[in-house]
Structures are given as C-alpha cells and as structure tokens.
VEXMAR-512422 format. One record per residue: x, y, z of N, C-alpha, C in turn. Coordinates in pm, whole numbers, plus 32768, in hexadecimal, padded with zeros to 4 digits. Layout:
<rs>
XYZXYZXYZ/...
</rs>
This chain:
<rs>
C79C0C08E80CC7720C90E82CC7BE0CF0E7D1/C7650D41E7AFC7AF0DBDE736C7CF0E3DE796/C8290E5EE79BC8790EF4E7DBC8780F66E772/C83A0FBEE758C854103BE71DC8961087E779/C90F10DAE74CC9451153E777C94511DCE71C/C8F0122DE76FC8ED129EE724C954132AE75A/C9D01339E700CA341379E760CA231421E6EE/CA181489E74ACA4614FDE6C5CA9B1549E6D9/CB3414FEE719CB8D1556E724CBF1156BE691/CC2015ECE6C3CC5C162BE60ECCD61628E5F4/CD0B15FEE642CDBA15E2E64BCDE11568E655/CE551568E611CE6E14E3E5F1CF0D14F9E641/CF5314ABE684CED91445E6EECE471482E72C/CDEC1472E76FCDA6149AE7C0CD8C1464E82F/CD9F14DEE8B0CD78149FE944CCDF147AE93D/CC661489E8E0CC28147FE8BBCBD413C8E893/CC6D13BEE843CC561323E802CC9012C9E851/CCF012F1E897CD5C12CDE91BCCE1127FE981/CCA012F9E9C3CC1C12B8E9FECBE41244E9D6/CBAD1279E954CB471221E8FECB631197E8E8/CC051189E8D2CC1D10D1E8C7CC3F109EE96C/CC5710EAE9EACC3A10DCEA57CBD3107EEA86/CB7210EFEA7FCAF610C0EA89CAB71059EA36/CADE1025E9ADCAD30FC8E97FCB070F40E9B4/CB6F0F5EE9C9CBC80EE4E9FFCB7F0EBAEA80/CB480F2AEAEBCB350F11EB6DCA890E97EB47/CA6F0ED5EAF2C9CA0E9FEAC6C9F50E06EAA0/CA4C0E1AEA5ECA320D73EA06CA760D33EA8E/CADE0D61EAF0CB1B0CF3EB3BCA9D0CFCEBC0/CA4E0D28EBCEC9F10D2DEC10C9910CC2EBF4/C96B0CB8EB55C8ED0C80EB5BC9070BDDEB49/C8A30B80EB45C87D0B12EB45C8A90AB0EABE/C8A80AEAEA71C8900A9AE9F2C8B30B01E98C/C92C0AB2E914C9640B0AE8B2C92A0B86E882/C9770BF8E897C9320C93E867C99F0CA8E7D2/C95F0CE7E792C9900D05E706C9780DB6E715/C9DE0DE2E6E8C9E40EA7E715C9D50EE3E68B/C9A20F39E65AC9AA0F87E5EDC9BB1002E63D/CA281088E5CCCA5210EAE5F2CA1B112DE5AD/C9A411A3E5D1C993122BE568C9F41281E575/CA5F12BCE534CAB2130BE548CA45137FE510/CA2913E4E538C9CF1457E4E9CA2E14E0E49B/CA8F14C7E4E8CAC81523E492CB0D14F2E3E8/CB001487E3EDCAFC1426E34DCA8F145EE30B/CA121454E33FC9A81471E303C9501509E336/C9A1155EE338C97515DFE368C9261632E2D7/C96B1625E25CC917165FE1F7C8A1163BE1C4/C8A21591E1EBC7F51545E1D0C7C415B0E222/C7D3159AE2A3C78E15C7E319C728164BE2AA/C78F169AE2BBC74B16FDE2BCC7111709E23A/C72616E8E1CBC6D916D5E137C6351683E13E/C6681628E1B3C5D315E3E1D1C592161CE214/C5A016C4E273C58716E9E2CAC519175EE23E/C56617A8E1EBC52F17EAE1A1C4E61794E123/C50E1732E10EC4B116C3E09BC46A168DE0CE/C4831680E11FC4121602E144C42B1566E11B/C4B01541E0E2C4BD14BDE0A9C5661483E0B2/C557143BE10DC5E613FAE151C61313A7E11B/C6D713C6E0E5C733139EE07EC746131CE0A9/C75412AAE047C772122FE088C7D01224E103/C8331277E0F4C8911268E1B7C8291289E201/C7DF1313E1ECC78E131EE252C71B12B0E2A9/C6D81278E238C66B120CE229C697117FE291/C73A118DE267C78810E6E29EC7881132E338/C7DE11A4E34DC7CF11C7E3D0C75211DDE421/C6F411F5E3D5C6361206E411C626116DE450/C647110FE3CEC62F1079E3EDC67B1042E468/C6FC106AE47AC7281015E4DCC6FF1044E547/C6C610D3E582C6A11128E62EC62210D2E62A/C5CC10B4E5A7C51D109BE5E1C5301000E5BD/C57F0FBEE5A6C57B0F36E5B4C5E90F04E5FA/C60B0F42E65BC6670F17E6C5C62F0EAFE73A/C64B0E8EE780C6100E7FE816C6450EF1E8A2/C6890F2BE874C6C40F87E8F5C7260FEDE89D/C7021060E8C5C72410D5E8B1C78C113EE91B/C810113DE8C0C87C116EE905C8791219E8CA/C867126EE91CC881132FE8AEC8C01364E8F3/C9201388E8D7C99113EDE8F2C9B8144EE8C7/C99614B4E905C9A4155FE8BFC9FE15A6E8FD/CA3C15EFE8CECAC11664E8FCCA3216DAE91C/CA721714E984CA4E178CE9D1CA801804E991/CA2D1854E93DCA4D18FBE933C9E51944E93C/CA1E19AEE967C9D51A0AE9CAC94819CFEA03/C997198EEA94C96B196EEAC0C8A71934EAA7/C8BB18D7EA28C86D1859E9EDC8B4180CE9B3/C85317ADE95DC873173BE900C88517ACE877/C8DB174CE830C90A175EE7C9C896176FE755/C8BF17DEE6FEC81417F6E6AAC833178CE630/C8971729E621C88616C8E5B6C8391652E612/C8771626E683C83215E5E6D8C7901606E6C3/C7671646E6F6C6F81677E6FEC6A51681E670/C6F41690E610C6C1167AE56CC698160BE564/C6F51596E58BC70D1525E553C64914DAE5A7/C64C1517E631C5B214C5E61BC573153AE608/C56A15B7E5DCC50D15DAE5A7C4BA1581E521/C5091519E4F7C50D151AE45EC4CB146CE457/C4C11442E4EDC48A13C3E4FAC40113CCE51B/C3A71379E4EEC30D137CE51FC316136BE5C5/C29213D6E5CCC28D13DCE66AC278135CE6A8/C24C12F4E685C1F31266E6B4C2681217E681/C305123FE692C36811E4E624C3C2119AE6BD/C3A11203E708C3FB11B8E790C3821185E803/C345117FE7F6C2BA1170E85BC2EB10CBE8BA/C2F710E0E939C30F1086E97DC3A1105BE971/C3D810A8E93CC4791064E902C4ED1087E99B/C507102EE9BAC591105FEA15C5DF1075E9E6/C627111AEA1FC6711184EA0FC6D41192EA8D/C75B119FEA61C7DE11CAEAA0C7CD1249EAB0/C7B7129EEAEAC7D81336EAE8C8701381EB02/C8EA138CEAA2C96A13CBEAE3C97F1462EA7E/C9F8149EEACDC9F4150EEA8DCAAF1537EAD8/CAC81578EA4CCB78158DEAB2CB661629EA83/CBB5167CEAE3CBFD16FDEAF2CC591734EB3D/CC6917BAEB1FCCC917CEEB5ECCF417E3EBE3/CC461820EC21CC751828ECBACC0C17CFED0A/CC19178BED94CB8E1776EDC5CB1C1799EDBD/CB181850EDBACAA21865EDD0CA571857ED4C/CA431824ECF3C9D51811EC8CC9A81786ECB5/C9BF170EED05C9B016A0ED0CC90A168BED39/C8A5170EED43C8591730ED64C80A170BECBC/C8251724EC5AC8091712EBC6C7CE1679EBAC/C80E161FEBFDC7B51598EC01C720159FEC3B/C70815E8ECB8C67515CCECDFC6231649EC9D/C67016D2EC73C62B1715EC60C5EC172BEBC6/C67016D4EB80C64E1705EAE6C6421668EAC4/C68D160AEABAC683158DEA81C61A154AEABD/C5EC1543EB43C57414F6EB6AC5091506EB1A/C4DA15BFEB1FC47115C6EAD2C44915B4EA3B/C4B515C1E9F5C4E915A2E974C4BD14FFE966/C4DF14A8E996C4B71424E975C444140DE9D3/C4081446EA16C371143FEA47C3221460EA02/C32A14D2E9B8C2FB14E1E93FC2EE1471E8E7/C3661430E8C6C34113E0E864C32F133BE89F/C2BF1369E8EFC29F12DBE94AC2F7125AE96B/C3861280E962C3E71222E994C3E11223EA17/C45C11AAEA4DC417118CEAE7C4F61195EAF7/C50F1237EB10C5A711FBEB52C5AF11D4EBE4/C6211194EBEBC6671143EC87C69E11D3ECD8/C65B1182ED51C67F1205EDB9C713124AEDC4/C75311FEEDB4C7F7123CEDBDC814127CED1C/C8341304ED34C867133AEC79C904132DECE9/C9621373EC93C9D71377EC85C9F41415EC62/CA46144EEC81CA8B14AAEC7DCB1014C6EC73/CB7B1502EC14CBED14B2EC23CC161585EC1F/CC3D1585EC51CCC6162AEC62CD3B1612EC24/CD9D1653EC38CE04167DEBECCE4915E5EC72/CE4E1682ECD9CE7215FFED55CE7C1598ED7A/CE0F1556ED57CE0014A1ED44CE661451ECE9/CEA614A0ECA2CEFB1452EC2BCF6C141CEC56/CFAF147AECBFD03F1443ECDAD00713D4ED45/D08913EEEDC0D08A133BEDF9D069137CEE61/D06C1300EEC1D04A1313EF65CF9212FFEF76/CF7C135CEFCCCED1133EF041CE861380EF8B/CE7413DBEF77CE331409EF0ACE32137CEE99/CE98134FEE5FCE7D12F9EDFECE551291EE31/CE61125FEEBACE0111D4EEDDCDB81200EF06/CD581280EF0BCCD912B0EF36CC8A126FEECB/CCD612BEEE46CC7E12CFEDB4CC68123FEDBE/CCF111EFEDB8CCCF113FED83CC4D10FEEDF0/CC721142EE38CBCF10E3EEC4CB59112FEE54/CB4A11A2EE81CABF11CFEE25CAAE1187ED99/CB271182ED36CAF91122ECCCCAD51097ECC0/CB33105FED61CAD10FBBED40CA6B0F9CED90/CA37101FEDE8C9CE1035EE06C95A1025ED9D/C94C1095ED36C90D10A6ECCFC9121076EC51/C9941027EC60C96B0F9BEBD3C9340F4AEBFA/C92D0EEDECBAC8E60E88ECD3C8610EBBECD0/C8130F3EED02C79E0F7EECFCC75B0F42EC73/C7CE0F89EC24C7750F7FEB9FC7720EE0EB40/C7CD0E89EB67C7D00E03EB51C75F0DBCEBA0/C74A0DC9EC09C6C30DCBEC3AC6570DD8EC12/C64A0E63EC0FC5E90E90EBB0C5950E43EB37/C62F0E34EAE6C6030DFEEA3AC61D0D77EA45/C61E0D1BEA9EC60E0CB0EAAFC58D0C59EAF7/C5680CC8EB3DC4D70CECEB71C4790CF7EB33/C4840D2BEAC6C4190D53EA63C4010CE5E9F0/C4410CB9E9D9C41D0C5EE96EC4250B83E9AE/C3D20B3EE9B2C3C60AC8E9CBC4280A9DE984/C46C09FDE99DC4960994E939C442099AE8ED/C3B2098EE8DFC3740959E866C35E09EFE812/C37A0A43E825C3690AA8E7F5C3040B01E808/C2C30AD1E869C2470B13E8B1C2490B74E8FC/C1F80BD2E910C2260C56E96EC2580C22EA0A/C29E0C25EA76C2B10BE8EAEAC24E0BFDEB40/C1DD0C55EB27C1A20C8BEB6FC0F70C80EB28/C0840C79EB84C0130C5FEB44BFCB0CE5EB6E/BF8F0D15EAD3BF6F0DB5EAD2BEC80DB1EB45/BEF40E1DEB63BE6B0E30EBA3BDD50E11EBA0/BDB40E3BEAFBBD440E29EAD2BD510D80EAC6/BDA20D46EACDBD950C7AEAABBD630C7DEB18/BDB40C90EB9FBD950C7BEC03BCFE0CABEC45/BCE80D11EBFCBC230D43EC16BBE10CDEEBF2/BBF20CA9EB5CBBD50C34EAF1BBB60B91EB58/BBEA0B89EB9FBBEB0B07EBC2BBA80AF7EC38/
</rs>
C-alpha cells in the first residue's frame, strides 16, 4: 500500500508535519500488509506551485509531487489554519491537480491551530474541497490545537483521534484495491450487465 502525505506547514519544525508523520505512523501500524509513506512537504515546492498556477506547466519537483498524491492508495493532507481556513498554498497545491486525479481515492482529513475553535475547518472547508475532487475521505479528520501538544487528557485525546483515523483510512485503502489488483468492489453497471 502507497501512503501519500500532503503536509503545508511553514515552520520548521512544524506542528503541522508533527501531525502529518502521526498520522502516518497511526496508518501504517493500523493496516494489514506493508505500507510505504511518501512526504509532500509543500512548502519545498511552493514556487512550482505557483509558476504552474500562472504557466500552466509543472517543474519536475512539482510533477514528482503530482505523481506521488494521484498514484498513492490513501491520502494523508494536513493544513495549518489561518484566518480561520486552510492554508492558500494548501489549497494551491490541488488547485494545480486534475479534477478526476483523486476520484475515489481515500483521504485523511487533519488540520492544526491555534485555538479549538477553527476545528470546524475540517467539515466546513476540507470536506468540500476534496468532494469536489471526487475523493472519498474517512469519517474521523483530526484536529490538533495548540493545547493538544503538551501532556495529560488533551494529548491522549489527540493520540485516540489519530489511531482512530489512521485505522479508518488503512481500511479504507486496503478496501479498495484486491490482491489481484482488481477493484474490491463490483461497479454497478457489471452488476446491471449480468
């Protein structure tokens, strides 16, 4: 199973990326059978972004990072919260992917800031954002606050919600694809067919 993580936090360290290998870790010890993780860091590739945004034609980093989100099996995105949304590189970064590039793909939905109340930014802004682009995310997103970081009830809140939502999504992308490589599932119209 292939793991993409798409993280666009801008600080190095980032509570951002902090999440992001979280939730990676929670996915692969979740799922069934060896997962292999690739990391989009976007703020690496923030000037493609936007050169491909006004050209129209994406720099080889860009192209490798396009390749690993639409040939993944499960989709990890993690965006920092300002003013109160997703991040506008976040938000670049699939502007810049074909709409039909995540279609059916299982999606992680997380997002960190500073106070609780934006944790609202998962159903209101990220759901529709990848509904749009006909992906299918796992019911549990993640939300991580300032709060959640230190110790005690808050940081084993966050850790339940994350191996909540790595087994979701190990599920998911283990669900979707057969051993033989066949869809797991028989499409509708076969099923009219027969």
């Amino acid at each position: 199973m292939k793991i993409a993580v798409v993280t666009a936090g801008l600080s190095v360290p980032s509570s951002t990326r902090l999440l992001a290998d979280r939730l990676a870790a929670a996915t692969v010890a979740a799922a069934g059978s060896p997962a292999e993780v690739s990391v989009v860091e976007l703020r690496d590739i923030a000037l493609d972004i936007t050169k491909n945004l006004l050209t129209g034609f994406p720099s080889p980093e860009l192209r490798t990072a396009i390749e690993t989100v639409t040939g993944a099996d499960a989709l990890i995105a993690v965006t920092p919260v300002f003013t109160a949304g997703y991040s506008g590189l976040f938000k670049s970064f699939f502007d810049v992917l074909d709409t039909d590039s995540l279609t059916g793909k299982p999606v992680l939905l997380a997002a960190t800031g500073g106070t609780e109340r934006h944790s609202l930014v998962l159903d209101y802004q990220l759901r529709p954002l990848f509904g749009y682009l006909k992906a299918d995310p796992v019911a549990t997103g993640v939300y991580a606050a300032s709060s959640d970081w230190g110790s005690g009830e808050a940081s084993g809140a966050l850790q339940r919600r994350i191996e909540k939502a790595g087994a979701e999504l190990a599920s998911a992308a283990e669900g979707r694809v057969a051993p033989s490589g066949e869809p797991a599932f028989v499409p509708f119209e076969q099923l009219l067919a027969q």
